[in-house]
Wavefront OBJ file of the C-alpha trace (Angstrom):
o trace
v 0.000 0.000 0.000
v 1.620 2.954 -1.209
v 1.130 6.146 1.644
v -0.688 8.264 -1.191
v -3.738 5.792 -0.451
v -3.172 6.312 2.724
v -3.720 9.621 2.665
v -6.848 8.857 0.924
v -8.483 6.350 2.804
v -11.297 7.871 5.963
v -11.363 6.625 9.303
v -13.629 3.425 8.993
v -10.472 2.099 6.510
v -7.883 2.845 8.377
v -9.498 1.185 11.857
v -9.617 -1.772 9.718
v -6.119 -1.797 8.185
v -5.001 -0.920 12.095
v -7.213 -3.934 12.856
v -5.380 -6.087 11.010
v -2.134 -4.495 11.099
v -1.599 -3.875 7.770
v -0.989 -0.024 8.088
v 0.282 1.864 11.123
v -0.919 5.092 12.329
v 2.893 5.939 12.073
v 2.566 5.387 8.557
v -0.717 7.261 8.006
v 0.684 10.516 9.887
v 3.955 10.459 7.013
v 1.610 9.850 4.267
v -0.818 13.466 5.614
v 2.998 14.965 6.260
v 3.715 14.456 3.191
v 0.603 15.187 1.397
v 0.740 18.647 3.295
v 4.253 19.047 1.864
v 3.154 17.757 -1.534
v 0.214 19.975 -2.135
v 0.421 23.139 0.509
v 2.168 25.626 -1.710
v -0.597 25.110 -4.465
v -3.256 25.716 -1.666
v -1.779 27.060 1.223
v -4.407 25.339 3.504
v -1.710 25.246 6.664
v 0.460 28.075 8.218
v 1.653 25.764 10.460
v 2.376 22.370 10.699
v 3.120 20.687 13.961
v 5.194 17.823 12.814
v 6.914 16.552 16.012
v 2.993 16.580 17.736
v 1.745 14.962 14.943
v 4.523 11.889 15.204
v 4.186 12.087 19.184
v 0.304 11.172 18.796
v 1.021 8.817 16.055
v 3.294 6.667 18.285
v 0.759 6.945 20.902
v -1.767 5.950 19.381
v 0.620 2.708 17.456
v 1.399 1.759 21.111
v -2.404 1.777 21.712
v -3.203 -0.457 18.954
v -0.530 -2.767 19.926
l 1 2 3 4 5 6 7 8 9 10 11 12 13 14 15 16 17 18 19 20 21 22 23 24 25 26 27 28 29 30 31 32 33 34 35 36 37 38 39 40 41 42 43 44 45 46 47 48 49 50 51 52 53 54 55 56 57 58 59 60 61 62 63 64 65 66
């Protein structure tokens, strides 16, 4: 699974690829990162990003779902 889908994918799919451990949310956070990074200068949707709270609740929450 490539982390453009990813990206793509709402909440109901990702519980389910957490489920069965096929994705991580440490890979879902880089795959919005990099989205943001991909696409903000043709949108500017973000003046900031918090990157390092972003990973730190991503690795919370991987811990959480085992």
């Amino acid at each position: 699974m490539s982390d453009s889908d990813l990206g793509m994918m709402n909440a109901q799919c990702l519980r389910e690829l957490f489920e069965s451990r096929e994705a991580s949310p440490l890979e879902v956070a880089r795959a919005a990162l990099e989205r943001i990074d991909r696409y903000n200068d043709k949108v500017n949707a973000y003046v900031h990003v918090d990157r390092e709270g972003a990973q730190a609740a991503a690795h919370a929450s991987a811990r959480r779902w085992g």
